[in-house]
C-alpha positions in Angstrom: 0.0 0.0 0.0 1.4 3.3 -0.9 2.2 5.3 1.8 1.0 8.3 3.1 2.7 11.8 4.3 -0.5 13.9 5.0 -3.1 13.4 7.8 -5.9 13.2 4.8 -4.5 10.8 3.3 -3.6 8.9 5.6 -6.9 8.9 6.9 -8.9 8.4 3.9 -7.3 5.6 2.5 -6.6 3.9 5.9 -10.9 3.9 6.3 -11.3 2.7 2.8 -12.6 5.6 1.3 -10.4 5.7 -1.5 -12.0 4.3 -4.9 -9.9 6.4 -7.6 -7.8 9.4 -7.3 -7.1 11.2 -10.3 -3.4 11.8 -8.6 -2.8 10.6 -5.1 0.7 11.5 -4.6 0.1 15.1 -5.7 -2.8 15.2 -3.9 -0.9 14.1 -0.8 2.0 16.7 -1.1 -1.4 19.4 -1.7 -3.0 18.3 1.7 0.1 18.4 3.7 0.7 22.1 3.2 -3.1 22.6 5.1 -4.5 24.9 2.1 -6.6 22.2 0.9 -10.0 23.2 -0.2 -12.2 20.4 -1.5 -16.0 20.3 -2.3 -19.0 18.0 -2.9 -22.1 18.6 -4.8 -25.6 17.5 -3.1 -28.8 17.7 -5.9 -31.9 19.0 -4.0 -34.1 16.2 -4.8 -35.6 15.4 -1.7 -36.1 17.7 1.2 -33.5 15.5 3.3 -30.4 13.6 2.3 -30.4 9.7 3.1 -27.2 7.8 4.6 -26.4 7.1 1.4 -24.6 10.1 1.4 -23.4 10.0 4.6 -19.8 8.4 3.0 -19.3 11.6 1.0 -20.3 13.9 4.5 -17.9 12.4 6.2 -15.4 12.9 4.2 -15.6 16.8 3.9 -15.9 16.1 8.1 -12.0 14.2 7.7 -11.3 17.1 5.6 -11.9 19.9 8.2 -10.2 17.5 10.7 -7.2 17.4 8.8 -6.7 20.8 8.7 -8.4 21.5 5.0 -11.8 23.8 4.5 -14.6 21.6 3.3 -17.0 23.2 0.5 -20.9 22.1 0.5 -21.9 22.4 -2.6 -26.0 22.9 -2.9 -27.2 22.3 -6.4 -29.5 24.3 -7.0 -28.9 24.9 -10.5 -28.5 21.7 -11.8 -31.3 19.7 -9.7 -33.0 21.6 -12.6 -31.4 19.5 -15.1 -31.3 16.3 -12.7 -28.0 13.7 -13.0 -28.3 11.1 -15.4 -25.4 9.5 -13.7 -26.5 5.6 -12.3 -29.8 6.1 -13.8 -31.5 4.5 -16.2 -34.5 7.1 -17.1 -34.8 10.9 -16.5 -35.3 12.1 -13.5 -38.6 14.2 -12.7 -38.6 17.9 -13.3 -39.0 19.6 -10.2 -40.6 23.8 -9.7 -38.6 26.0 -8.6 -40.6 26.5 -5.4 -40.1 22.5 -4.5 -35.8 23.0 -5.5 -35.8 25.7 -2.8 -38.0 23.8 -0.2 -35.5 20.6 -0.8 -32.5 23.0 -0.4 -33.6 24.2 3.4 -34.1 20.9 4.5 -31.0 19.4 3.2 -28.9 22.7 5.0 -29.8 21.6 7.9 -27.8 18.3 8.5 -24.5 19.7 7.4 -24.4 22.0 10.6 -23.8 18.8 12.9 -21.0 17.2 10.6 -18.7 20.6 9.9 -18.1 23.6 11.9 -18.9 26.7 9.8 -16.7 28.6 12.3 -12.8 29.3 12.7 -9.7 29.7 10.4 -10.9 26.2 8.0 -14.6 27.1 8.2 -16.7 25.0 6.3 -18.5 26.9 3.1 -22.0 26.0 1.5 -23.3 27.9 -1.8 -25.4 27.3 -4.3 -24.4 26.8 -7.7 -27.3 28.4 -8.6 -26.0 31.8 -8.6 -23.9 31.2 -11.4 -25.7 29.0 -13.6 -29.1 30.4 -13.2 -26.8 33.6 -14.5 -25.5 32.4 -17.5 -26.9 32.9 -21.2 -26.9 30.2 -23.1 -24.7 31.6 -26.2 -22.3 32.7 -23.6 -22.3 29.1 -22.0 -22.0 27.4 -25.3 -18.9 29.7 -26.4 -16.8 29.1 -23.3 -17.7 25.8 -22.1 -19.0 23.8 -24.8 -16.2 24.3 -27.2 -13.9 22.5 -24.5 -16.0 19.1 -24.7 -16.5 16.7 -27.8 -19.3 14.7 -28.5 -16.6 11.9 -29.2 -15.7 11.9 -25.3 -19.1 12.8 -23.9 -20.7 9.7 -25.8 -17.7 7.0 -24.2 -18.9 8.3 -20.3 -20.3 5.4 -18.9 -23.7 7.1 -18.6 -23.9 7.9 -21.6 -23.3 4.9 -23.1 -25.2 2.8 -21.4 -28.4 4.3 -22.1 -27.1 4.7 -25.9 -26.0 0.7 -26.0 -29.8 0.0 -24.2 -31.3 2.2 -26.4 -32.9 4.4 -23.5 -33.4 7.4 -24.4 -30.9 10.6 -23.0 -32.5 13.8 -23.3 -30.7 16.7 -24.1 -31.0 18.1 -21.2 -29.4 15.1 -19.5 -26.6 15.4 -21.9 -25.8 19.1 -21.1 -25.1 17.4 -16.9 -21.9 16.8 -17.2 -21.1 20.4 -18.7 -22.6 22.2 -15.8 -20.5 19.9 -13.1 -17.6 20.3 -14.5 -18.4 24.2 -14.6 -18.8 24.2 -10.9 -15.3 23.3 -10.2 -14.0 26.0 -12.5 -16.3 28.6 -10.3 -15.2 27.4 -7.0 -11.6 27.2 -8.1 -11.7 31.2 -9.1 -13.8 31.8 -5.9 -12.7 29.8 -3.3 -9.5 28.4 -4.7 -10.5 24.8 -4.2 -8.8 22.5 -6.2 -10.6 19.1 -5.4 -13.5 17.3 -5.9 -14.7 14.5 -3.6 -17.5 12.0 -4.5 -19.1 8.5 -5.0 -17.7 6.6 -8.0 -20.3 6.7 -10.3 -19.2 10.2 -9.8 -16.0 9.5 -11.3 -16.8 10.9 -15.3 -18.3 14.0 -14.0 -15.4 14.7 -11.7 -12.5 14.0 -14.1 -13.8 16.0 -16.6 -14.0 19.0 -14.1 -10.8 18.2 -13.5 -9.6 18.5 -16.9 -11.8 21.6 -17.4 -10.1 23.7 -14.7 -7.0 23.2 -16.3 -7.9 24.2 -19.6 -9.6 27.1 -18.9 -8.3 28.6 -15.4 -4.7 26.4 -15.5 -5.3 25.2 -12.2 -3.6 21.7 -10.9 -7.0 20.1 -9.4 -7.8 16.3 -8.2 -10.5 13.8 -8.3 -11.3 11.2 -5.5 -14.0 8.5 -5.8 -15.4 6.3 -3.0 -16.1 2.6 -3.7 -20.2 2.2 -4.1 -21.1 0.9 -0.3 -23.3 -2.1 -0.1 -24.1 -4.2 3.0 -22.4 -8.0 3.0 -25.7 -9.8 2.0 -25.3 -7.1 -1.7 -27.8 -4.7 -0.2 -27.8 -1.1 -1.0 -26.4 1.1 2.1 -29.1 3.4 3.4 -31.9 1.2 1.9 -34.5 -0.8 4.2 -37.4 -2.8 4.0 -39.0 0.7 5.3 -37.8 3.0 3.0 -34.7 5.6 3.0 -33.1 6.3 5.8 -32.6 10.2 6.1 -30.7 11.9 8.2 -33.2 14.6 9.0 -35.0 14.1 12.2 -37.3 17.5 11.9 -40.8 16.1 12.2 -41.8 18.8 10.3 -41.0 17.6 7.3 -43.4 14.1 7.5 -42.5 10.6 7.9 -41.7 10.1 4.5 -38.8 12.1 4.9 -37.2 11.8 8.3 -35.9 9.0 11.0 -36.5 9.4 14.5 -33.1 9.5 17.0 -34.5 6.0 17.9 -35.0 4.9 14.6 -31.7 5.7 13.5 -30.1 4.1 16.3 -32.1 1.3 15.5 -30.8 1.2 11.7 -27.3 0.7 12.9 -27.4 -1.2 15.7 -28.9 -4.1 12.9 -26.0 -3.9 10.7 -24.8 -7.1 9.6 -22.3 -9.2 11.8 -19.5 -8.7 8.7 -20.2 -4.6 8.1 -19.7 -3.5 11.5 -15.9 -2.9 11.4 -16.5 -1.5 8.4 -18.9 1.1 9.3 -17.1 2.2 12.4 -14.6 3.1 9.9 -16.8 4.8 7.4 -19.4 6.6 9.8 -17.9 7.3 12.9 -14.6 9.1 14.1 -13.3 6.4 16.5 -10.4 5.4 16.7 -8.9 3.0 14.9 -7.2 1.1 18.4 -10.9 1.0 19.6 -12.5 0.1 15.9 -9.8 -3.1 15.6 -11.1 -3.8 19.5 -14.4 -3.8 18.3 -13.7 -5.7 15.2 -12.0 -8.4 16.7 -15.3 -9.5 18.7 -17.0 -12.8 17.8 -20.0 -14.7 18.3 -22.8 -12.9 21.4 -19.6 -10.1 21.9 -20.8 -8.6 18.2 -23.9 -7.3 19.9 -21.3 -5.0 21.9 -19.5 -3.7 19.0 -23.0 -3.1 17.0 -23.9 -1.0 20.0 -21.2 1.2 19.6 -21.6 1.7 16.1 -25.1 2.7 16.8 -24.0 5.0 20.0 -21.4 6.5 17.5 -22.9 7.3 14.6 -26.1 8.1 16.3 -24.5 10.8 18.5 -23.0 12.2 15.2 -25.9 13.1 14.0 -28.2 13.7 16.8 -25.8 14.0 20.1 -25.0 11.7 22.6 -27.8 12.8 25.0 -30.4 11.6 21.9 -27.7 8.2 21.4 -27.7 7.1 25.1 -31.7 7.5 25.2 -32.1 5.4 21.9 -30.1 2.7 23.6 -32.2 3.1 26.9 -35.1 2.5 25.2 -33.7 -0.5 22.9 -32.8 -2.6 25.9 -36.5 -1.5 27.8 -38.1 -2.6 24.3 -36.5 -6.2 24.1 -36.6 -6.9 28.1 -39.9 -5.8 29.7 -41.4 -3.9 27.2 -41.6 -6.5 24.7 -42.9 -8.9 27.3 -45.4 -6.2 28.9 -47.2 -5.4 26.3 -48.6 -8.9 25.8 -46.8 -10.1 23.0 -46.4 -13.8 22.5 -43.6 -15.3 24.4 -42.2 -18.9 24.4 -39.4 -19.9 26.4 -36.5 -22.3 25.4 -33.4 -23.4 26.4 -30.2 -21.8 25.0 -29.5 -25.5 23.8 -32.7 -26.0 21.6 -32.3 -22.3 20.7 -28.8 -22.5 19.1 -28.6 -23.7 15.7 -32.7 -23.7 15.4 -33.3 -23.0 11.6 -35.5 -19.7 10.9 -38.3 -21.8 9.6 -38.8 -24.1 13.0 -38.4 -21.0 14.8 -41.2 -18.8 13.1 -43.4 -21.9 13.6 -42.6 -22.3 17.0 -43.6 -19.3 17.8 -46.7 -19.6 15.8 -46.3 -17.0 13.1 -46.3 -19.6 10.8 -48.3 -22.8 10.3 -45.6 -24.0 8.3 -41.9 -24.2 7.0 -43.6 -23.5 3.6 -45.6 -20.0 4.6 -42.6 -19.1 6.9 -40.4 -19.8 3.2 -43.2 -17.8 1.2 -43.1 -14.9 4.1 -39.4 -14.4 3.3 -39.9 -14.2 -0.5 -42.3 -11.5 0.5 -39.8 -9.3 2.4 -42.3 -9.8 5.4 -40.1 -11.7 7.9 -37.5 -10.1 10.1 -35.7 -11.2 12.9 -34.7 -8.5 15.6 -36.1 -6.2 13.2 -34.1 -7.0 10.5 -35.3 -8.6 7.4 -34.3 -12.4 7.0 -33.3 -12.8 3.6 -33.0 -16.5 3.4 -34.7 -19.7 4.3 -31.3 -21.0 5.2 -30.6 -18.9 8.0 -29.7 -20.2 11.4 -29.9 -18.6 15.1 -26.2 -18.0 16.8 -25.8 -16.1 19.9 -25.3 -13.0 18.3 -29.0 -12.8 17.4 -29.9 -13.4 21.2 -30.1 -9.5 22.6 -30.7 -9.7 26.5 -32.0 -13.0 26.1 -35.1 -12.6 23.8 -35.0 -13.0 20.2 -37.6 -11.5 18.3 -39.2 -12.9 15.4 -41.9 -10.5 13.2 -44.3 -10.8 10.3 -45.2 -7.7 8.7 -45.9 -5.0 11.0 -48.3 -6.1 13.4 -47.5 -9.9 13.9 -44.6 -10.1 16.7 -43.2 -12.6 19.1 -40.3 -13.5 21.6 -38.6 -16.6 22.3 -37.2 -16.4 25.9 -34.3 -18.3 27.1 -34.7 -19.9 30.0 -32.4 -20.8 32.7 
């Protein structure tokens, strides 16, 4: 592994951030001299950003850290064009009234990652108030005469819809033009000289890169971040529920926010395999107490999945709101569970261990069957612990036993508990 001089860097890549770097050596020499100023574009398509693009926050959070000024980029002008990139069909056309809506709800998370205060203050703008300012002839004349078709039509984008014959508006086309543009702006304005984002980012950014040079004759970088997917191939931030957003304003209805508690809830049920991951991703521990945490096995896992939930929770919403979630976790699976009536049947940690997910649903009579507890899987209806159980195949090990209940759902209103007993 190439080695690092600068606390970014080192940082970065030691968390496994690092998909593609357009130059990391230069970028390394950049980032020790603490002048680094790096941005990352959020689209206001929903009035609240999702975990899925928590990876890139906390980034431009390691970036402050280290010393560099972090650049939110709120885009205002091109959520009116929307980003083909990953998609396989346009993206709706939103007013200008909902663009502005989305914007002051998405604002609001970035005040608990970065400090907009001190000598590396973090800096939001809207890139808006450049492209909504731009005639079109004038556009044409300075930036599209540094792109060719012949490159445009090789970005993966692009040439997926062309090779699936889906059809790329030319609206959609003009995308990558506008990015890139930004980077020019807040290279003249701000001085920033690097672009941080997801990989399917990774066209966009490179040719911004190339842009600045041409037309400002600034040295600028690009760095990618592997697409993050749970071990079972799920897509990170996706549930059975929906999204999981990072706003908790209640203001802004259910469809679009996560309770403290629900959040906790989301990470404390991270896979056994993700959880050393995800410390490293989503939380800024350290990484003596991350390899501690790592290293547990079997029941221990439950620990380290608390503290991942504590962590990241706390990030977000404060420890106060992180320490309640857990408080009211442990209440839920002990008494509560127990006191509100649901069904209960109590087993030995013998019979319990190694009990197949199918005998276990039926034991607790939320089945009549292996074959509806088989067909209640294929539906996305059966969780266990809240989380959904993707296989018939699945088998109960310690780690699933939280304060000696395990508890086994159908849908939303169907719940029970087996209970060890002594």
């Amino acid at each position: 592994m190439t080695k690092h001089a600068s606390k970014f860097m080192q940082t970065l890549v030691g968390r496994g951030y690092l998909y593609q770097c357009t130059d990391e050596a230069g970028l390394d020499a950049l980032a020790q001299t603490d002048n680094l100023v790096g941005y990352i574009g959020f689209d206001c398509t929903a009035p609240s950003l999702h975990v899925g693009s928590l990876v890139q926050i906390m980034m431009l959070r390691h970036l402050q850290q280290s010393g560099g000024t972090p650049i939110v980029l709120l885009g205002g002008g091109t959520t009116k064009i929307g980003d083909p990139s990953g998609k396989d069909k346009s993206r709706q056309m939103l007013t200008q009234e909902k663009i502005d809506s989305n914007k002051e709800g998405i604002r609001q998370v970035f005040s608990k990652f970065l400090s907009f205060e001190g000598p590396n203050a973090a800096i939001m703008v809207d890139n808006d108030d450049w492209l909504g300012k731009l005639g079109y002839l004038e556009f044409l004349r300075r930036v599209g005469t540094e792109f060719t078709v012949n490159r445009m039509v090789t970005m993966e984008t692009v040439k997926r819809r062309l090779e699936n014959e889906q059809p790329m508006t030319f609206l959609e086309f003009n995308y990558p033009l506008l990015q890139s543009y930004d980077f020019v702006e807040l290279y003249k304005r701000h001085g920033c000289r690097l672009q941080l984002g997801g990989s399917d980012q990774w066209g966009n950014i490179t040719t911004g890169v190339d842009l600045t040079r041409r037309m400002e004759g600034g040295e600028c970088y690009g760095f990618t971040t592997p697409l993050i997917t749970t071990s079972s191939g799920g897509k990170m931030g996706k549930t059975a529920d929906g999204a999981v957003w990072l706003n908790g304003d209640p203001a802004l209805g259910k469809d679009f926010t996560r309770s403290p508690y629900e959040y906790w809830q989301f990470w404390r049920n991270t896979e056994d395999a993700d959880v050393g991951k995800f410390l490293r991703l989503f939380t800024d521990m350290a990484d003596k107490d991350i390899e501690a945490l790592d290293a547990l096995e079997g029941a221990d896992i439950n620990t380290a999945k608390i503290a991942l939930a504590n962590a990241a929770t706390a990030l977000l919403h404060g420890e106060v709101a992180a320490k309640e979630s857990e408080a009211t976790a442990k209440k839920t699976f002990v008494s509560g569970q127990t006191a509100a009536g649901l069904p209960t049947v109590e087993i030995s940690l013998a019979d319990l261990l190694g009990m197949g997910i199918l005998t276990a649903t039926t034991k607790v009579h939320l089945a009549g069957s292996n074959g509806e507890a088989r067909r209640q899987i294929k539906q996305g209806a059966l969780k266990l612990n809240d989380v959904k159980v993707t296989t018939h195949e699945l088998i109960i090990t310690k780690a699933n036993i939280i304060n000696g209940v395990v508890k086994i759902s159908v849908g939303k209103k169907k719940r029970a508990l087996l209970k060890l007993i002594d």
